[in-house]
C-alpha positions in Angstrom: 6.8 -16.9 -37.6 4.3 -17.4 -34.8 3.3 -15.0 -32.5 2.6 -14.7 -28.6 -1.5 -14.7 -28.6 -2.8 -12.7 -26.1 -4.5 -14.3 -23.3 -8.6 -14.6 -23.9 -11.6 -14.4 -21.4 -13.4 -17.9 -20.2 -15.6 -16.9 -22.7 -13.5 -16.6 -25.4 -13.3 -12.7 -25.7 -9.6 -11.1 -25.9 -9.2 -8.7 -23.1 -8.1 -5.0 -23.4 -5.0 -5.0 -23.0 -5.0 -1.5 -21.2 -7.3 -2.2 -18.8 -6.4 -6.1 -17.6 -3.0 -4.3 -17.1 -4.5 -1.5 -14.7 -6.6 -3.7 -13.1 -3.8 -5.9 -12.3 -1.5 -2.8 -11.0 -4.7 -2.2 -9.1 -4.6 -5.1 -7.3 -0.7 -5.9 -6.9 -0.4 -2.4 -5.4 -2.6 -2.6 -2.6 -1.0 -6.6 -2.4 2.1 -5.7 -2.6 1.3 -2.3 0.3 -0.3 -5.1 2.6 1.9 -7.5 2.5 5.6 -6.5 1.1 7.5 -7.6 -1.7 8.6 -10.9 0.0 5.1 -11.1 1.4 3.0 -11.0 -1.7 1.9 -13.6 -3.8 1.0 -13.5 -7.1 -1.5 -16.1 -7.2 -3.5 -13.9 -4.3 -3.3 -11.2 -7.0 -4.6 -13.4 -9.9 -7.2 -14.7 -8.2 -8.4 -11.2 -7.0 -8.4 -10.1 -10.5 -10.2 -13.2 -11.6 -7.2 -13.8 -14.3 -4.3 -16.3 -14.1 -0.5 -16.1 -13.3 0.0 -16.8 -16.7 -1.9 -13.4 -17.8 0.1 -11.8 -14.9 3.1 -13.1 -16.7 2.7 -12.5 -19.5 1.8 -8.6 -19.2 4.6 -8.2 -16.9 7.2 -11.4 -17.1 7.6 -12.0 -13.1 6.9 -10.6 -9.4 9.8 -8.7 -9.4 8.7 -7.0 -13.2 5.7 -6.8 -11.3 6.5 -4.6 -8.4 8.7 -2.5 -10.5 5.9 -1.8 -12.6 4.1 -1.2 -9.4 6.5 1.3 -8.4 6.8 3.2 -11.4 2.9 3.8 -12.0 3.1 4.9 -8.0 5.9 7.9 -8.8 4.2 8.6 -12.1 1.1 9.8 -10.0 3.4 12.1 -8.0 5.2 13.5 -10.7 2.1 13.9 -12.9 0.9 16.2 -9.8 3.9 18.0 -9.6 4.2 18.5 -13.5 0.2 20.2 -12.8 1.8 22.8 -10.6 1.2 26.2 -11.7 3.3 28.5 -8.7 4.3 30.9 -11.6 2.1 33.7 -10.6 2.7 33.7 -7.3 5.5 35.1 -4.8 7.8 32.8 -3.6 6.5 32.8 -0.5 3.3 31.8 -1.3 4.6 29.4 -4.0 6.7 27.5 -1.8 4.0 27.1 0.4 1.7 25.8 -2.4 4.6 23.2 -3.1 4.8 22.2 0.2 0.9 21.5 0.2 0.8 19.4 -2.5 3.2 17.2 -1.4 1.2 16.8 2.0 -2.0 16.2 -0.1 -0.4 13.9 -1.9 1.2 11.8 0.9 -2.0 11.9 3.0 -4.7 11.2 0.0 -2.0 7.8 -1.4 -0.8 5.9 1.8 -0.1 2.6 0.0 2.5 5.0 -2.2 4.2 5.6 1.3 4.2 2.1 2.3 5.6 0.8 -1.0 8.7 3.2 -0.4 8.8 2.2 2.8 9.5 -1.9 1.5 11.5 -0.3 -1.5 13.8 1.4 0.9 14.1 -2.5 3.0 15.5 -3.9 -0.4 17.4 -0.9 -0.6 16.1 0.4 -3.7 17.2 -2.4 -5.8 13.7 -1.9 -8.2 14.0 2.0 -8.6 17.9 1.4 -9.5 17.2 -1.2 -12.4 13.9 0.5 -13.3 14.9 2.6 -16.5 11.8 4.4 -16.3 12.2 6.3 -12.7 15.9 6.9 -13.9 14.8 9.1 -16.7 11.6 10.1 -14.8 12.9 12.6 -13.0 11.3 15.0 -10.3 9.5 17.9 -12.1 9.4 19.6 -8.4 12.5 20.1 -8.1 13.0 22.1 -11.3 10.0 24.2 -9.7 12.0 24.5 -6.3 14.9 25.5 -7.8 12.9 28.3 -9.7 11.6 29.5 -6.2 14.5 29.5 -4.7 16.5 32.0 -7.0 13.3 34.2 -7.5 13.3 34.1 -3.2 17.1 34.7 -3.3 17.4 37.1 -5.4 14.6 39.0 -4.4 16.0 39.5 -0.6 12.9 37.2 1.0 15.2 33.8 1.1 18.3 34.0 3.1 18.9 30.3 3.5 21.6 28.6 1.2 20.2 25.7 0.3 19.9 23.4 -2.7 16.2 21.9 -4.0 17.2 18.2 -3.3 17.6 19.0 0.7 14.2 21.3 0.7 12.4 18.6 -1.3 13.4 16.4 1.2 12.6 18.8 4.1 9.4 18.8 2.9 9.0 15.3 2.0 10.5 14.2 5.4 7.5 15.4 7.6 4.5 14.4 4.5 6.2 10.9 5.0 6.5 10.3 8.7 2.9 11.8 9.0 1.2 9.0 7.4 4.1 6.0 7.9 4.9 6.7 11.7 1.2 7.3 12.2 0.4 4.3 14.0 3.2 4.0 15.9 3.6 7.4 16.9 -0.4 7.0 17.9 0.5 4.2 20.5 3.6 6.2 22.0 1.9 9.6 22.1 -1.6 9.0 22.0 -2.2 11.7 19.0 -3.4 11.1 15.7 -1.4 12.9 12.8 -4.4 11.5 10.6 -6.9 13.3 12.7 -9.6 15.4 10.1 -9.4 17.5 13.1 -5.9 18.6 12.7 -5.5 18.4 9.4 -5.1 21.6 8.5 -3.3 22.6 11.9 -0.2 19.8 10.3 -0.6 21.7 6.4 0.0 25.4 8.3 2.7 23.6 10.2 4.5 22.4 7.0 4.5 25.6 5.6 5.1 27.9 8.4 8.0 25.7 9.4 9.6 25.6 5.3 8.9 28.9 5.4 10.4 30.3 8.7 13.8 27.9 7.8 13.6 30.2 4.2 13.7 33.7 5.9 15.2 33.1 9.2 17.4 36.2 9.9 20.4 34.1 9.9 22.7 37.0 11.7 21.1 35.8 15.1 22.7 32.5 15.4 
């Protein structure tokens, strides 16, 4: 029975494994961020990782395996960072508010993650849907919204009824157009939502404005 050898070095050397794969999700994710899926080509990625297409292929089978992979590693950052959230010791209020940060850290600190939704979204998320690691990935936030949410409920502070997917995506929605609508919102408006200057004034915002939705005495409307 032969095996597949793994590719070597010019020189001879057998690569590690590990890190020709990272280094090649390095590269393919800013690629694939520049210049979309269609866009992207995976000799430009080869040749920026001084390795071959047949390296490339070999660690991942194809451009589509490729960006999938791409995709996956790009959520796993997100969800590692949510899995790191410790909001138990703090009132709901305050822990909500944490969330909410996180998120906008997140967003702000990883823009090619918000342009590679932005193309998964155009191919109308035909990579996450046959990806079986983001279907059993999961979103460890939410478990941690959910939490939140009954501890707000029940202690009289929440008075909105609403379910942890649509306050994820609340929250999400404003992270996301912050950084993707940035330059286009720029050229309409002539204001930064980048700005170091305002920074913070857009993290208050977030939180006041998830908050305010929470505990908004809802007998006035």
């Amino acid at each position: 029975m032969t095996s597949v050898e793994e590719p070597v070095r010019p020189g001879g050397r057998i690569r590690d494994a590990a890190r020709t794969k990272a280094e090649i999700l390095d590269v393919a994710t800013h690629e694939f961020a520049r210049a979309g899926f269609a866009g992207a080509r995976v000799d430009d990625i080869a040749a920026r990782t001084r390795t071959t297409k047949r390296m490339i292929y070999y660690y991942f089978g194809g451009k589509e395996q490729l960006f999938t992979a791409v995709l996956e590693r790009a959520y796993g950052v997100i969800r590692e960072a949510e899995q790191e959230l410790d909001v138990e010791h703090l009132d709901p209020v305050a822990a909500i508010r944490k969330l909410a940060e996180v998120t906008f850290d997140h967003h702000e600190q990883h823009p090619d993650f918000i342009r590679l939704v932005s193309i998964e979204n155009i191919h109308e998320a035909e990579h996450i849907a046959a990806s079986e690691s983001l279907g059993r990935m999961g979103s460890p936030a939410l478990d941690v919204i959910r939490r939140i949410l009954e501890s707000g409920q029940q202690s009289g502070l929440f008075t909105a009824d609403v379910d942890a997917v649509d306050l994820h995506a609340m929250i999400s929605s404003f992270c996301f157009f912050r950084v993707a609508n940035r330059h286009t919102f720029g050229a309409l408006f002539g204001r930064d939502l980048i700005d170091p200057a305002q920074r913070e004034h857009y993290r208050n915002m977030l939180g006041d404005m998830v908050i305010a939705y929470l505990t908004a005495d809802r007998a006035t409307h």
